[in-house]
Backbone as a printed PyTorch tensor [residue, N CA C, xyz], in Angstrom:
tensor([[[-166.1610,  -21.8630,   42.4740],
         [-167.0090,  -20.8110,   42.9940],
         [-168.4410,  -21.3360,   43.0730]],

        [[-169.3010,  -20.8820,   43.9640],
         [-170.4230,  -21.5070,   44.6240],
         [-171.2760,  -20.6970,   43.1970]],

        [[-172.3520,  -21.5090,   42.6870],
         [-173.0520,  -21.0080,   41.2640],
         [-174.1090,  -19.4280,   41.7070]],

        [[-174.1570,  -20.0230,   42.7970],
         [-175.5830,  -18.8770,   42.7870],
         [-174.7010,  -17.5540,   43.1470]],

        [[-172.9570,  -17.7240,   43.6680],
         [-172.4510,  -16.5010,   44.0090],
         [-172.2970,  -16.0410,   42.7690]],

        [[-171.9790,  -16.6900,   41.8250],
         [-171.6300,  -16.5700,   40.6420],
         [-172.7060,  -15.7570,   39.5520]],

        [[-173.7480,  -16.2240,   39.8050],
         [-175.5290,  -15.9390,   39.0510],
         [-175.5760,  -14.4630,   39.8130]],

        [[-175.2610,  -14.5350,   41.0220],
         [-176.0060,  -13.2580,   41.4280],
         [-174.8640,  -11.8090,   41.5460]],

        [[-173.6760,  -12.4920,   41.1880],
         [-172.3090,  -11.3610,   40.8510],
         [-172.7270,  -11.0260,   39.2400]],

        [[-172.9430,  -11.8920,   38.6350],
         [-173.5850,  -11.2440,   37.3920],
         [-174.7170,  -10.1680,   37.3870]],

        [[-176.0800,  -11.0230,   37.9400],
         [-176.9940,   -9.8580,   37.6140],
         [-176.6240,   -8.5420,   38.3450]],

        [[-175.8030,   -8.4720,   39.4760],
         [-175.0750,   -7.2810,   40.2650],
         [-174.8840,   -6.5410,   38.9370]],

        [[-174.0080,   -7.1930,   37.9840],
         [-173.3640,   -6.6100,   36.9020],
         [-174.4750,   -6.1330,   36.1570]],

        [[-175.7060,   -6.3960,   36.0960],
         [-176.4070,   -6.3150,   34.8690],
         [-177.5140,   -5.2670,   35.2130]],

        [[-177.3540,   -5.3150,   36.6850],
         [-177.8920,   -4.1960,   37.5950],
         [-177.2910,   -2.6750,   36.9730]],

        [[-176.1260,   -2.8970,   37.6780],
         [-175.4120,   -1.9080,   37.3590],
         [-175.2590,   -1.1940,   36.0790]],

        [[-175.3120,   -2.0160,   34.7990],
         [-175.3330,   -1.5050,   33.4900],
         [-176.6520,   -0.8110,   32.8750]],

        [[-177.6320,   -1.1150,   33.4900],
         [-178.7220,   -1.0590,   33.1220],
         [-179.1410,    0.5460,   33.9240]],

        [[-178.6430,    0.6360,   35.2440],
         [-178.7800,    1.8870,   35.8130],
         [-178.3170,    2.8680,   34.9420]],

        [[-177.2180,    2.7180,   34.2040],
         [-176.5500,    3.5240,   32.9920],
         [-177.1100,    4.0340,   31.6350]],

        [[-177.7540,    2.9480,   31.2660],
         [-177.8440,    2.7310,   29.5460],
         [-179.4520,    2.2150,   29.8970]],

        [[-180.3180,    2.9600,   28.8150],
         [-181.3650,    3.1810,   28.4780],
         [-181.8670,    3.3400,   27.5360]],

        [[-182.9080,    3.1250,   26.9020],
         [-183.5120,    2.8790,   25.6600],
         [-184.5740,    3.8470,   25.3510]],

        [[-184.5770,    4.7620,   23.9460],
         [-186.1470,    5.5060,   23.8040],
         [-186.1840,    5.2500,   22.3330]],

        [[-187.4440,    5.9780,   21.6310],
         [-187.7310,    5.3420,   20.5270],
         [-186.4910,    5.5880,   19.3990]],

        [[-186.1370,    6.8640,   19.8190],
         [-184.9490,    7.4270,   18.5980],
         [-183.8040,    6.6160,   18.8670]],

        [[-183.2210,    6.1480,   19.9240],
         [-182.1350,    5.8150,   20.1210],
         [-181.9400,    4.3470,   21.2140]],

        [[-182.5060,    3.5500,   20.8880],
         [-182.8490,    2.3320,   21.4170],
         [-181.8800,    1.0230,   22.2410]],

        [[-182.0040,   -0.1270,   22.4970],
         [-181.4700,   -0.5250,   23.2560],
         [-180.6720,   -1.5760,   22.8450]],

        [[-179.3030,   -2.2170,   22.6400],
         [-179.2730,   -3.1380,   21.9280],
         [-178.8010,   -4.1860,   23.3790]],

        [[-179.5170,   -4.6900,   23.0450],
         [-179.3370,   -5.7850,   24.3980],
         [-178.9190,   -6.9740,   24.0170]],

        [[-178.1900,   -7.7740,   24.1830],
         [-176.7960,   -8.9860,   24.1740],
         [-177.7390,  -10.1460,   25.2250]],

        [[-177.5060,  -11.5400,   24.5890],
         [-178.2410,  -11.9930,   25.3360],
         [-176.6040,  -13.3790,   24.8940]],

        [[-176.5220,  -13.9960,   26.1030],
         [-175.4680,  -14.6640,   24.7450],
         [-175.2370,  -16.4420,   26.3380]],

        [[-175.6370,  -17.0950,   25.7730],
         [-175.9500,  -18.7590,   26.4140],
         [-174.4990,  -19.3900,   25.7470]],

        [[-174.7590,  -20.5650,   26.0780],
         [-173.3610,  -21.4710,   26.0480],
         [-173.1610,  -21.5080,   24.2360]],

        [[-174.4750,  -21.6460,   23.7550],
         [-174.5430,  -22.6080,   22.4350],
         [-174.6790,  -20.9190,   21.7680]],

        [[-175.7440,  -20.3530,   21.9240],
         [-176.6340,  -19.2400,   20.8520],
         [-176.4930,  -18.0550,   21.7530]],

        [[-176.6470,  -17.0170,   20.5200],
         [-176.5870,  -15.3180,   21.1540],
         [-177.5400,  -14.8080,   20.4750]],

        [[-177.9870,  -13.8860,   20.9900],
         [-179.4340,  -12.9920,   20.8080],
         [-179.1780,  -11.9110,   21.0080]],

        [[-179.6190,  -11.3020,   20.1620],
         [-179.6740,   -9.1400,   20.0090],
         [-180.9320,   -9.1700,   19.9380]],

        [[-181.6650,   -7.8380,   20.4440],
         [-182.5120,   -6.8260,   20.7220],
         [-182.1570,   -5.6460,   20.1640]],

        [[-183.5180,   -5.2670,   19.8360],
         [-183.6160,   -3.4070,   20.1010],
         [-184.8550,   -3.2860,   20.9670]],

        [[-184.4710,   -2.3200,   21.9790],
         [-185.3630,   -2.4210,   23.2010],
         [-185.8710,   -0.9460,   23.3250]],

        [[-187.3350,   -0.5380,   23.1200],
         [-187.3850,    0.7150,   23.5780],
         [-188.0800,    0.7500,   24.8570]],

        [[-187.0930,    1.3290,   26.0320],
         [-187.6920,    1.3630,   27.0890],
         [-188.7220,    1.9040,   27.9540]],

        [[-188.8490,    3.1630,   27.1060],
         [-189.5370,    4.0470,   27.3410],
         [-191.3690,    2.9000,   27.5970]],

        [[-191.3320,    2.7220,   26.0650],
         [-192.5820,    1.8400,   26.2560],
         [-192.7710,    0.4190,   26.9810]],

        [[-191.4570,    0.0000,   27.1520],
         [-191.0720,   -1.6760,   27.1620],
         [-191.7520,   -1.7120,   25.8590]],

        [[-191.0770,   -2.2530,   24.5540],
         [-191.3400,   -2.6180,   24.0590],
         [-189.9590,   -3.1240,   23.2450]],

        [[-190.1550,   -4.3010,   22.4130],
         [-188.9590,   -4.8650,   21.9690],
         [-189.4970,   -4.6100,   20.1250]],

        [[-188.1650,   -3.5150,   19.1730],
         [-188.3280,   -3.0690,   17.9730],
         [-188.2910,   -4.2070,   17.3610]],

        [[-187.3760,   -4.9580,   17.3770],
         [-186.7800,   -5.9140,   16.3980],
         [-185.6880,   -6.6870,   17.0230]],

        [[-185.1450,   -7.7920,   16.5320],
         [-184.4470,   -9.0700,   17.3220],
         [-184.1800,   -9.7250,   16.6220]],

        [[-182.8660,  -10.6360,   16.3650],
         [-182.2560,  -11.0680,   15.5400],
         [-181.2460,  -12.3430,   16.7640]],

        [[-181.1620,  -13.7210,   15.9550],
         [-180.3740,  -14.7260,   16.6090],
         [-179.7170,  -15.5740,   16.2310]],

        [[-178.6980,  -15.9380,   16.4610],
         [-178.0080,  -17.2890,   15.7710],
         [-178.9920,  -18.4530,   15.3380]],

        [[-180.4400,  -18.3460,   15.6660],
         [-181.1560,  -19.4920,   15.5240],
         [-181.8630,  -19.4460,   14.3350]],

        [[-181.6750,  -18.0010,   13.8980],
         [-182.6640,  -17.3530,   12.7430],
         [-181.8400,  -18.6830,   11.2830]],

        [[-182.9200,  -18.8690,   10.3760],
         [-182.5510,  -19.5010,    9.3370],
         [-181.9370,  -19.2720,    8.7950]],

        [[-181.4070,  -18.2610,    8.2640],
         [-180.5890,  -17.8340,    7.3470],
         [-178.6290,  -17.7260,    8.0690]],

        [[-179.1360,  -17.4810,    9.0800],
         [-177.8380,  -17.1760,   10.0730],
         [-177.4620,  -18.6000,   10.6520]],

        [[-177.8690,  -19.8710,   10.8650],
         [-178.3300,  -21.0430,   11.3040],
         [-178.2180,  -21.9460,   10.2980]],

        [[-178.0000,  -21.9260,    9.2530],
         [-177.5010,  -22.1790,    8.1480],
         [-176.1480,  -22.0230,    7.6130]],

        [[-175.2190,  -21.1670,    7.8820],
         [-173.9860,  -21.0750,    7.9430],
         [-173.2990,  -22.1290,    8.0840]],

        [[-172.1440,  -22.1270,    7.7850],
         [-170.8470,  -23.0610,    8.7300],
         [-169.9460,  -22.0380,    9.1200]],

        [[-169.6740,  -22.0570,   10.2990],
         [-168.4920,  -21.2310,   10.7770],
         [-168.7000,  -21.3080,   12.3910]],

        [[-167.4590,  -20.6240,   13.0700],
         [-167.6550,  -20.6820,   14.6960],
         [-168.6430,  -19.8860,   15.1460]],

        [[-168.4680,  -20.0410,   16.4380],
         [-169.8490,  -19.2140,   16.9990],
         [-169.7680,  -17.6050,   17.0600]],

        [[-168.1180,  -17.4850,   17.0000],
         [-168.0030,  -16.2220,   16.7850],
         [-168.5550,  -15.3450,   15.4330]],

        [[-168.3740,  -16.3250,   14.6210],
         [-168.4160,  -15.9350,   12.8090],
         [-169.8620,  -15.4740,   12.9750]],

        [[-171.0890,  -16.6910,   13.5050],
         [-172.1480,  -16.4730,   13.6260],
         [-172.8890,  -15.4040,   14.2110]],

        [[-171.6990,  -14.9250,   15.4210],
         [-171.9520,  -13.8460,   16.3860],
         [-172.3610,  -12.4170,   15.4660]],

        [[-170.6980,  -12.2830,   14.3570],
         [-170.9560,  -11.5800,   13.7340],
         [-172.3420,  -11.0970,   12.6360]],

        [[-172.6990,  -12.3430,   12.4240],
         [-173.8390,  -12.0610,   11.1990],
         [-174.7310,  -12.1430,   12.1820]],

        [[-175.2960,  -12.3490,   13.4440],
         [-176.2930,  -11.6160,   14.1720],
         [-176.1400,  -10.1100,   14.5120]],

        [[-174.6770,   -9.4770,   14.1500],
         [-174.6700,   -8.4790,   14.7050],
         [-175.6590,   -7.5490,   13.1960]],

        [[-174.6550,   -8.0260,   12.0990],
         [-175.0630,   -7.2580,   11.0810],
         [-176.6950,   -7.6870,   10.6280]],

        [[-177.3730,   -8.8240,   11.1690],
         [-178.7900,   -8.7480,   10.8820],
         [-179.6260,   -7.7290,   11.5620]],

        [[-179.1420,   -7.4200,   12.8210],
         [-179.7320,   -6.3970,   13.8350],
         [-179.0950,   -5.3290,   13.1460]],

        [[-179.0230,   -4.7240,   12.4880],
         [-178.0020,   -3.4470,   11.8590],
         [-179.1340,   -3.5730,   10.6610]],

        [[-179.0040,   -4.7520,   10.1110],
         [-180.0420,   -4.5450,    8.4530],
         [-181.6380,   -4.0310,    8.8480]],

        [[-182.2550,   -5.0210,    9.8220],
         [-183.4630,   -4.7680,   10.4160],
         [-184.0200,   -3.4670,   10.8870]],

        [[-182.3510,   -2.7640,   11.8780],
         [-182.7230,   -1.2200,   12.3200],
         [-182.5910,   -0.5810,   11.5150]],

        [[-181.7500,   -0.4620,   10.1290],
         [-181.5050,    0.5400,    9.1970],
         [-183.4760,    0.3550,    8.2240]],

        [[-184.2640,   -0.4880,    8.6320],
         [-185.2650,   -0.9700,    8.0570],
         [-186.0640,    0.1840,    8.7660]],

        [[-185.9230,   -0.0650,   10.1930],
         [-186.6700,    0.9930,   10.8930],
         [-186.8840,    2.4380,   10.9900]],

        [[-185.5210,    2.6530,   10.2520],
         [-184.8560,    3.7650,   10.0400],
         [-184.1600,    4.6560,   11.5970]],

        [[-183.6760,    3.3610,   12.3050],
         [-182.6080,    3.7170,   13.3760],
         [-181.3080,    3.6330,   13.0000]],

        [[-180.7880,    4.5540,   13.3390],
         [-179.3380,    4.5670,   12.9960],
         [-178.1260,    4.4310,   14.6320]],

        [[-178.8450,    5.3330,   15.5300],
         [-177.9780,    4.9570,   16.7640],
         [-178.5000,    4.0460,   17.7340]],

        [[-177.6160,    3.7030,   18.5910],
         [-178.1230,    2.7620,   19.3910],
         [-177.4690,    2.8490,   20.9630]],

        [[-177.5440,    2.1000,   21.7650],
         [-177.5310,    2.4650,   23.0510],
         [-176.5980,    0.7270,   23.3070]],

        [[-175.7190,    0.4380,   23.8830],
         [-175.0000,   -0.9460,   24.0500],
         [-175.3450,   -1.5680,   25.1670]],

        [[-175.6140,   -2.3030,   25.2620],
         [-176.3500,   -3.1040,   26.5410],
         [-175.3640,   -4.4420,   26.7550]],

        [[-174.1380,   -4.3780,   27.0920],
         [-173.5810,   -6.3570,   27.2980],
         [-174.1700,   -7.2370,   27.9250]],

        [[-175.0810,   -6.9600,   28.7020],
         [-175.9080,   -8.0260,   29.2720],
         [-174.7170,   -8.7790,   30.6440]],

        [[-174.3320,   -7.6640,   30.8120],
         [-173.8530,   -8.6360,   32.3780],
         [-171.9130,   -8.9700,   31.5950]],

        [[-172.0330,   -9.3920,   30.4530],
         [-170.9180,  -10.3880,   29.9980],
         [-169.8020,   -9.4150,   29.9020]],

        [[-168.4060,   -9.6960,   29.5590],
         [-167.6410,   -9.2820,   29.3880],
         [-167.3020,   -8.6890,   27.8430]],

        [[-166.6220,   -7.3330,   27.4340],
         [-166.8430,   -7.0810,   25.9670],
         [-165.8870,   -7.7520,   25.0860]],

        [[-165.5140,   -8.8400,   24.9690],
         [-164.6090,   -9.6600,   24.6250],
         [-165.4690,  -10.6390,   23.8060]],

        [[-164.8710,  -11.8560,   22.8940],
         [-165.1820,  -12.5950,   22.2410],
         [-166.6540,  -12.4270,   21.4770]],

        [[-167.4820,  -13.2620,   21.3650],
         [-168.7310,  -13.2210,   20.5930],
         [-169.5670,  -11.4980,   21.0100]],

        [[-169.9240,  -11.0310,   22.0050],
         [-170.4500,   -9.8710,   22.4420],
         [-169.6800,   -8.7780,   20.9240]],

        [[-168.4560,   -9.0470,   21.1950],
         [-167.6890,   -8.1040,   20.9710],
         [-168.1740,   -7.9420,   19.2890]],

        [[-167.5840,   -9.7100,   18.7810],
         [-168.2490,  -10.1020,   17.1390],
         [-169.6790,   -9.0270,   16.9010]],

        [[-170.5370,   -9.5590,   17.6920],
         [-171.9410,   -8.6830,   17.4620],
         [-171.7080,   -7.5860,   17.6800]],

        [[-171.3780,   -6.3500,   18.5920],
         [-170.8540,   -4.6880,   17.9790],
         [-169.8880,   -4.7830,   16.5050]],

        [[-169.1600,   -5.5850,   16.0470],
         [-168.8660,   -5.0580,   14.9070],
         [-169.3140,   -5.1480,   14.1720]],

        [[-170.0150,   -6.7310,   14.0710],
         [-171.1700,   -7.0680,   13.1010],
         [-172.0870,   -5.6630,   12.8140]],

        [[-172.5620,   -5.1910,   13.7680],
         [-173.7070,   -3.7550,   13.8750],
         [-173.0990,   -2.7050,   13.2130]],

        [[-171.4970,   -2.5050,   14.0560],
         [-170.6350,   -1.4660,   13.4820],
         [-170.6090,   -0.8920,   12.1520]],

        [[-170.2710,   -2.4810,   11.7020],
         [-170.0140,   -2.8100,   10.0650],
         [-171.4070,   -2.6910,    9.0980]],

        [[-172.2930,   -2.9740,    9.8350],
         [-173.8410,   -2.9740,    9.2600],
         [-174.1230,   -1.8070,    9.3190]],

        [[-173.9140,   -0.4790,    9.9100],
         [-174.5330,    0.8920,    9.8870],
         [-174.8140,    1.2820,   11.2780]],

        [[-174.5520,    0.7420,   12.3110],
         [-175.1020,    1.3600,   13.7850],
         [-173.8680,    1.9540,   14.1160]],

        [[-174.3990,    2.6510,   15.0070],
         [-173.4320,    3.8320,   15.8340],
         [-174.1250,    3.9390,   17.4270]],

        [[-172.8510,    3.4200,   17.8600],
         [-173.0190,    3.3130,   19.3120],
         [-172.7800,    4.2010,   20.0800]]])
């Protein structure tokens, strides 16, 4: 498949999700960011554009591990879960970022799940 059909069938996708799912201060955005190697969570309040808190496989403590990328997926999910329960957010809004809800994406909602968020 030609790349850029490929790049731009995604953001189609990311178009589309985003027309849906929205972010405000009470109930914020968790946005999925997820590359070949590393994955990235957000809390996004849209209202302001502003980004609450963010959590990544790159973070030290999480980056330090041994395990697959999935394992890792998970403990980014539950760092974004420790951080918002900090904020004192409890729900959240799911954002996949274009990707499919399968494998690592998926790790990070339970990671959150398991950490205290409610989607």
């Amino acid at each position: 498949m030609n790349p850029k059909v490929k790049s731009q069938k995604k953001q189609n996708i990311r178009y589309r999700i985003r027309r849906k799912v929205t972010g405000t201060a009470t109930q914020p955005r968790l946005a999925i960011f997820r590359s070949n190697a590393e994955i990235y969570a957000q809390l996004i309040d849209d209202t302001k554009g502003q980004t609450l808190c963010a959590a990544s496989s790159l973070d030290k403590d999480i980056a330090a591990q041994k395990g697959t990328k999935s394992e890792k997926s998970k403990l980014v999910g539950a760092a974004i879960a420790r951080k918002s329960t900090e904020l004192g957010i409890q729900t959240v809004s799911f954002d996949r970022g274009g990707n499919l809800y399968y494998g690592r994406v998926k790790a990070v909602a339970d990671g959150a799940r398991e950490g205290g968020l409610k989607f």
